[in-house]
C-alpha positions in Angstrom: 23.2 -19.4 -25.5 26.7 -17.4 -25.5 28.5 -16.5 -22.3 27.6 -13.1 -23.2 23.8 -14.0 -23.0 23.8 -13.8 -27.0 20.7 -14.8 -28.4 20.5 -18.3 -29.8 20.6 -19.1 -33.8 21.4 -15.8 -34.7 24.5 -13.2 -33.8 25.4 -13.4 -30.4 24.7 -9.6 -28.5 28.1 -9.1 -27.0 28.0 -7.2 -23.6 31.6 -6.2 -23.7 31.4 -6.2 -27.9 33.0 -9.5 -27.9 30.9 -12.6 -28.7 32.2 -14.9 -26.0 31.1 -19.2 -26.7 32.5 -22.2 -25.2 33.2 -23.8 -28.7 33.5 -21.7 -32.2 33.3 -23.7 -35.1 35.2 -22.4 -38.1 33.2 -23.3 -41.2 29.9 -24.5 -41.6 29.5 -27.1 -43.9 28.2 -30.8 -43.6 31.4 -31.0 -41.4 31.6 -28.0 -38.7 27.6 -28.4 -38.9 28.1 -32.2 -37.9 30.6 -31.3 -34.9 28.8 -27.9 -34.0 25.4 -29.9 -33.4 27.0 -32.5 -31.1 28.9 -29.5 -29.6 25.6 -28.4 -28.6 24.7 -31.3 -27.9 27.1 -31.9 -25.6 25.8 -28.7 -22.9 28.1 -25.9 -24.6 27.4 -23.4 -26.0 28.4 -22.7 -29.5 29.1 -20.4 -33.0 29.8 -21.1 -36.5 31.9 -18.8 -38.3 30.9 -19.2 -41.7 32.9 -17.7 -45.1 29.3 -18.1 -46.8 28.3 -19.1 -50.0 31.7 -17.6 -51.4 33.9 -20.4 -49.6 34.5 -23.5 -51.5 32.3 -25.7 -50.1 32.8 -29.0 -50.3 29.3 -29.9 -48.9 27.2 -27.9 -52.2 29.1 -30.9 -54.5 29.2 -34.1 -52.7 28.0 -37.0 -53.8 25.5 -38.3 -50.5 27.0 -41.9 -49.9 27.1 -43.1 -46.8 30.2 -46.0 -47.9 31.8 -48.3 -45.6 32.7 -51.0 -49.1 36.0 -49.6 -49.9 37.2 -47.4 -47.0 40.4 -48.5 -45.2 42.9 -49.6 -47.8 46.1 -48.4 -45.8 44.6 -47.2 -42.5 42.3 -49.9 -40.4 41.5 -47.3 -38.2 39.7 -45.2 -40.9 37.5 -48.5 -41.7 36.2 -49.0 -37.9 35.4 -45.6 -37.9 33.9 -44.9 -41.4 32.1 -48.6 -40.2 31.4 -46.6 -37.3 29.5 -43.9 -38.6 27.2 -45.6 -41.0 25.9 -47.7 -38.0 25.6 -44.3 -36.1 23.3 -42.8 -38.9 19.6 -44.5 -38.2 19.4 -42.7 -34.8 21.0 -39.8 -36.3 18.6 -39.1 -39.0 15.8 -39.8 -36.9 17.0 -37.0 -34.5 17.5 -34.9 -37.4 13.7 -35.5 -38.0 12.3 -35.6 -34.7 14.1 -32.4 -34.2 13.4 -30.5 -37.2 11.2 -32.5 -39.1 13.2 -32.6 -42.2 13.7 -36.2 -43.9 17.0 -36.6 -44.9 15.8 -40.2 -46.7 18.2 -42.1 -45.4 18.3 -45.7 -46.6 20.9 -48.3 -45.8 19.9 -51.3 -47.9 23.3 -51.9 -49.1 25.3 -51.0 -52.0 26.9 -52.4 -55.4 30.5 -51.3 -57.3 29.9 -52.4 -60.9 32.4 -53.2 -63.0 32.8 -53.7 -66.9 35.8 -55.6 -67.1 37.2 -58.8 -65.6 40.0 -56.9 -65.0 38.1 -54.9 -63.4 36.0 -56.8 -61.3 39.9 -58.8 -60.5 41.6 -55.2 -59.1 38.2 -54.1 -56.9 38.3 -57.5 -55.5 41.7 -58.0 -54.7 41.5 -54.5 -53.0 38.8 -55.5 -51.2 40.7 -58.3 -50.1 43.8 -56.5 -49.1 42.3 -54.2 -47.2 40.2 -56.8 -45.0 43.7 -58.8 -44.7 45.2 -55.5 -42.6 46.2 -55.9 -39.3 43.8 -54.7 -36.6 41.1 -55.1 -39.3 37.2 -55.0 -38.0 35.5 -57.6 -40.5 32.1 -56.7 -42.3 30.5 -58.3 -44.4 31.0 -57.9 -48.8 30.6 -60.8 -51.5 31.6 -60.8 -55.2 28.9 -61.1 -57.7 28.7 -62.5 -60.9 26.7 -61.2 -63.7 23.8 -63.6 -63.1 23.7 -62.9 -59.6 23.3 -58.9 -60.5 20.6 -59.5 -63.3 17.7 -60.3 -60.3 18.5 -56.4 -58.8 19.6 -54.7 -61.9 17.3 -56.3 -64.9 18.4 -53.2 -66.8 21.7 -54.0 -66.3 24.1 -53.3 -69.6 25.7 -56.0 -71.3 29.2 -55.0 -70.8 28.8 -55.3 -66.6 30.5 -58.3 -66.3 30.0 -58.5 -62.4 30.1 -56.2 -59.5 30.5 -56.4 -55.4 28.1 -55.6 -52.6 28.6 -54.5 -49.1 25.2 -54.5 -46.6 26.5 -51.8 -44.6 26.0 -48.9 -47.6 23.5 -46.7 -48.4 22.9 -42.9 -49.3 21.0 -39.8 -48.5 19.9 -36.3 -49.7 22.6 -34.1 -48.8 20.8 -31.0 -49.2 18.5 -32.0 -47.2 21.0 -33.1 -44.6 22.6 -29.7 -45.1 19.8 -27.9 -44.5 18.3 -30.4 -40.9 21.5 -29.8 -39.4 21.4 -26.2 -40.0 17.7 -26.2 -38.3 18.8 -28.1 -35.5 21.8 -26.1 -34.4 19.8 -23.1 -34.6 17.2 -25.1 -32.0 19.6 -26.3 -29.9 20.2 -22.6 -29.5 23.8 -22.0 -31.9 24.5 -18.9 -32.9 25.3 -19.0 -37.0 27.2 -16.1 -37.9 27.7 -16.2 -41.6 30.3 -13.6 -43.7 33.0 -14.6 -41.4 36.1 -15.3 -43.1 38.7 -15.8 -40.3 42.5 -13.8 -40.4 43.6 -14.4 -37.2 43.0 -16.5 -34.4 45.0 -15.9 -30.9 45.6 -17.8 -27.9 44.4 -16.2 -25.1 46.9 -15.9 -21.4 43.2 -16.8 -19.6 42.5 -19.6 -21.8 40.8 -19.3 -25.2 40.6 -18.1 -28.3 40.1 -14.3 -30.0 38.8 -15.1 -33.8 39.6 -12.0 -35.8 36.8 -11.5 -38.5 36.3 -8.5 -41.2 32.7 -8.4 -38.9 34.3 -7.9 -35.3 36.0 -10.7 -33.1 34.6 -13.6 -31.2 35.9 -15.5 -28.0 36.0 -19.2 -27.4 37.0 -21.6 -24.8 37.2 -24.1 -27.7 38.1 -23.8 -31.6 37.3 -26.2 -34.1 39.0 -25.9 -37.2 36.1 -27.6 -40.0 36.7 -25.1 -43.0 37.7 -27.6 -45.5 40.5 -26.6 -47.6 41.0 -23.1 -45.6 42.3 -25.2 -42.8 45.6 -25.3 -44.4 45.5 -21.6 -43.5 44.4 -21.7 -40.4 45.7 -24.9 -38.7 49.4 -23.2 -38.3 47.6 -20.3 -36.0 47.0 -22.6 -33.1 50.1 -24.6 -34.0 48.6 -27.4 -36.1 49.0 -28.5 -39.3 46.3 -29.2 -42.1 47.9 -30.5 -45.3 45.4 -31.0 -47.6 45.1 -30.0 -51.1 41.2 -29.0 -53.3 40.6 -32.3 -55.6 37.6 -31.1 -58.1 35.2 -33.8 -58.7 32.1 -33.0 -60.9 28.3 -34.3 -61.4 25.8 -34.8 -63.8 22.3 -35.2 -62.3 18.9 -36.5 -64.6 15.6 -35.5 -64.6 13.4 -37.4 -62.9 12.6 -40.9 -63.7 10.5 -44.0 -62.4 12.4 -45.8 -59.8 14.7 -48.5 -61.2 17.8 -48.1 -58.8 16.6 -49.7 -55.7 20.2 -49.6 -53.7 23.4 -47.2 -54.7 26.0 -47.7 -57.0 29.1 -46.1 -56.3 29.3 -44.4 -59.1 25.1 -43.2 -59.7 22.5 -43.5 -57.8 18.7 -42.2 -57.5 17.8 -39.6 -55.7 14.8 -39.7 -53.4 13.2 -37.4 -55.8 13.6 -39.2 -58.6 16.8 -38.2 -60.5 20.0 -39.9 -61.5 23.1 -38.8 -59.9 26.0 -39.7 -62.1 29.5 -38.9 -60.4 32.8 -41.0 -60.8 35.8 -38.1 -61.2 39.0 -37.0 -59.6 41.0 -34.0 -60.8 43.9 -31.9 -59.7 42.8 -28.9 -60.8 43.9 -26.4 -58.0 40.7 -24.0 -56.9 39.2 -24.5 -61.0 35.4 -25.5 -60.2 34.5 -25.1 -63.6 32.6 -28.1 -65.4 34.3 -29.6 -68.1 32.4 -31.5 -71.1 35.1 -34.0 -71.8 34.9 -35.3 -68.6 31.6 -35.0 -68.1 30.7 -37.1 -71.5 32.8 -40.0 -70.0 30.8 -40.3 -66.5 27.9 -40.1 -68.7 29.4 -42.8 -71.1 30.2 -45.2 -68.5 26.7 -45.0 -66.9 24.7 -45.7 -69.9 27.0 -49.0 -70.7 25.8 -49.8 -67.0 22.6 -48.8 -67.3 21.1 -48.0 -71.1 17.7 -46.9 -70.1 19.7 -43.7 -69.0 20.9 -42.4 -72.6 17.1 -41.9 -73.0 16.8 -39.2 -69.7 17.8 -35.3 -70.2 20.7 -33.9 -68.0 19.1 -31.1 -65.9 22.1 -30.4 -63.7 26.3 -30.1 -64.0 28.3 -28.8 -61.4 31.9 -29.1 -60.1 33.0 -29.1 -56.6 36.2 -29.3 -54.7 36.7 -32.4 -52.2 39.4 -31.7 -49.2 42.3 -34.4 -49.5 44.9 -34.7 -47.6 48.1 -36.8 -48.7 47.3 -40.2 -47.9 43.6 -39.7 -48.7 42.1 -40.1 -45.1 41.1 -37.8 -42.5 42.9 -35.4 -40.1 41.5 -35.2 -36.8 44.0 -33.1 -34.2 44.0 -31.3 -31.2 47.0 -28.5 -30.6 49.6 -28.1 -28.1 47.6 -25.0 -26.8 45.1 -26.4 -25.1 41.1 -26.2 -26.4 42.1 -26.0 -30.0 40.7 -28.8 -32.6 40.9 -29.7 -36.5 38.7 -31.7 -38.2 39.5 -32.3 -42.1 38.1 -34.8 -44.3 36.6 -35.5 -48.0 34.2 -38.0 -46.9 31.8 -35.3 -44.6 28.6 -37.0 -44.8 29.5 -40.4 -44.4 31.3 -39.4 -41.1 28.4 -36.9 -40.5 27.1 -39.2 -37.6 30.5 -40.0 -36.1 31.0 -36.1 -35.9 28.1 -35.4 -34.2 28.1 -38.5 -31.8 31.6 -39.5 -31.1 34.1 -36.6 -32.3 32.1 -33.8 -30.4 32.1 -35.4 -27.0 35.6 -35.7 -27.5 36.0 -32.0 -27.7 34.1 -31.5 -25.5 35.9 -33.5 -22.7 39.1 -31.5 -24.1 41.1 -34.5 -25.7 40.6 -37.0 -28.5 40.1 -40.4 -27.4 43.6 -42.2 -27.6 42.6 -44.6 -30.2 42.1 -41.2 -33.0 45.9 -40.9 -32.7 46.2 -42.9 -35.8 44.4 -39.6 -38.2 46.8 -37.0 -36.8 49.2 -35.0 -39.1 51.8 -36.6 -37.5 51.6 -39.3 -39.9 52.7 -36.6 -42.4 55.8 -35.7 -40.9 58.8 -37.4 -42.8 62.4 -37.4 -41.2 65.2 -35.4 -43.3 68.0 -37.3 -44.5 71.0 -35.9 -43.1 
């Protein structure tokens, strides 16, 4: 419930016609809906100021891994806590469905990267291998496979796949489905969501706190949490932070539904809980373009069929484009500002680190301070001395 005795899950009813929370969330994607939850979770009370279905959301395109195989290459940190996560996401999704009764079908039975060349197979390995070599590395467990060893779980498999590797700790989800549990449980745990709220300004308060200017009145927080995707470039320099991150379009091609032949993900498709085949393997700079684009599309489709030929036979129901949030170096940005009470939270990876948000990050914000060992995801990192 707000401070103001606003009623829960729904706009808060301002006594002084101020909203007034402990934490304010700014966006409401798989990301602020992640850290709002454990927010909530954590005794305070708690809004999400949501652009709506106009904001570029990330979360309507993603792809519904939950990867630990290849993430780390250049940050250990980032491994341990992306490791973190997926061993945080059992319990999670059984809360989500204890809570709201909403199976997000999560299914960590491990997961493959397939590859079609030696060289291929050579430069995933050898990454791999890198990245496991860092200092302050947490070792999990991957193997290389050859093509016989795939044959057993792929007996479709194309002749081109030449070998692959598999990681235990992978897996995937339904991310609409996550979108839409979270959403259910904030709104139980008594959050107020207050959509159509594109953010101008936000000011420090000389009490403590935050005033959040919004085209549909102002709202008051003890806390702000920055989670708006690529609009936290905007808004990260109001509470002296900085968000530099940049929209990356990826795009998707989903199947109609098919019998099960994809028992575990592949990093590039996988199949759905209902039955369709997810195809997604792009990266674009394309600035805020979300359009779909057939040449690329007909090369995500070419490179699944040569992994899989049984697909050329399925019609594509589904295209869309959607914009991840990168920063520079590729990782996340987690921060907390000089004015004290105010947070960012910035990543492309949102369901992945779905658990970690609600679990670990939140408490943190709670408290009032990232734990020391986060230091390594702040902007800092960014900041490059000028040559005199």
């Amino acid at each position: 419930m707000g401070l103001d005795g606003g009623a829960p899950g729904g706009d808060a009813a301002p006594m002084s016609g101020i909203s007034s929370f402990d934490a304010a969330v700014i966006g409401g994607g798989v990301v602020g809906a992640s850290v709002a939850r454990g927010l909530l979770g954590a005794g305070l009370s708690t809004c999400i100021l949501d652009e709506g279905d106009v904001a570029h959301r990330a979360s309507r395109g993603n792809f519904a891994l939950v990867w630990v195989q290849s993430k780390g290459l250049g940050m250990a940190r980032y491994g341990a806590w992306t490791r973190a996560s997926s061993d945080l996401w059992g319990a999670f999704a059984a809360g989500l469905r204890a809570e709201t009764g909403v199976d997000v079908a999560h299914q960590r039975q491990g997961g493959f990267s397939l590859c079609l060349s030696e060289e291929e197979l050579e430069k995933r390995r050898a990454s791999l291998l890198r990245m496991h070599n860092q200092p302050g590395w947490i070792p999990y467990p991957w193997e290389v496979l050859d093509r016989a060893a795939l044959l057993p779980e792929f007996p479709g498999l194309g002749p081109e796949v030449v070998g692959g590797l598999f990681c235990p700790l992978d897996g995937h989800v339904n991310s609409l489905k996550l979108f839409r549990a979270l959403h259910i449980s904030f709104a139980a745990r008594g959050g107020a969501y207050l959509p159509e709220r594109p953010v101008s300004a936000i000011t420090p308060l000389s009490a403590g706190g935050f005033r959040i200017e919004t085209p549909r009145g102002a709202v008051e927080a003890g806390k702000v949490v920055l989670a708006a995707g690529i609009a936290n470039a905007r808004l990260a320099p109001m509470v002296g932070l900085s968000a530099p991150v940049r929209p990356q379009r990826g795009q998707v091609l989903v199947t109609e539904k098919t019998a099960p032949f994809l028992r575990r993900p592949v990093v590039t498709l996988r199949q759905a809980d209902e039955g369709g085949i997810m195809i997604g393997d792009s990266a674009e700079e394309a600035g805020l373009d979300e359009r779909v684009g057939l040449g690329v599309l007909s090369v995500l489709a070419d490179r699944a069929v040569r992994m899989f030929p049984a697909i050329a036979s399925l019609n594509v129901v589904r295209s869309w484009a959607a914009l991840r949030v990168m920063s520079q170096d590729g990782f996340p940005i987690y921060d907390a500002s000089g004015a004290p009470g105010a947070f960012l939270a910035t990543c492309h990876s949102g369901v992945t680190l779905a658990a970690a948000h609600d679990a670990l990050l939140a408490p943190m914000i709670a408290r009032g301070a990232l734990d020391a060992d986060m230091a390594p995801f702040g902007a800092w990192r960014f900041d490059v001395p000028q040559v005199a």
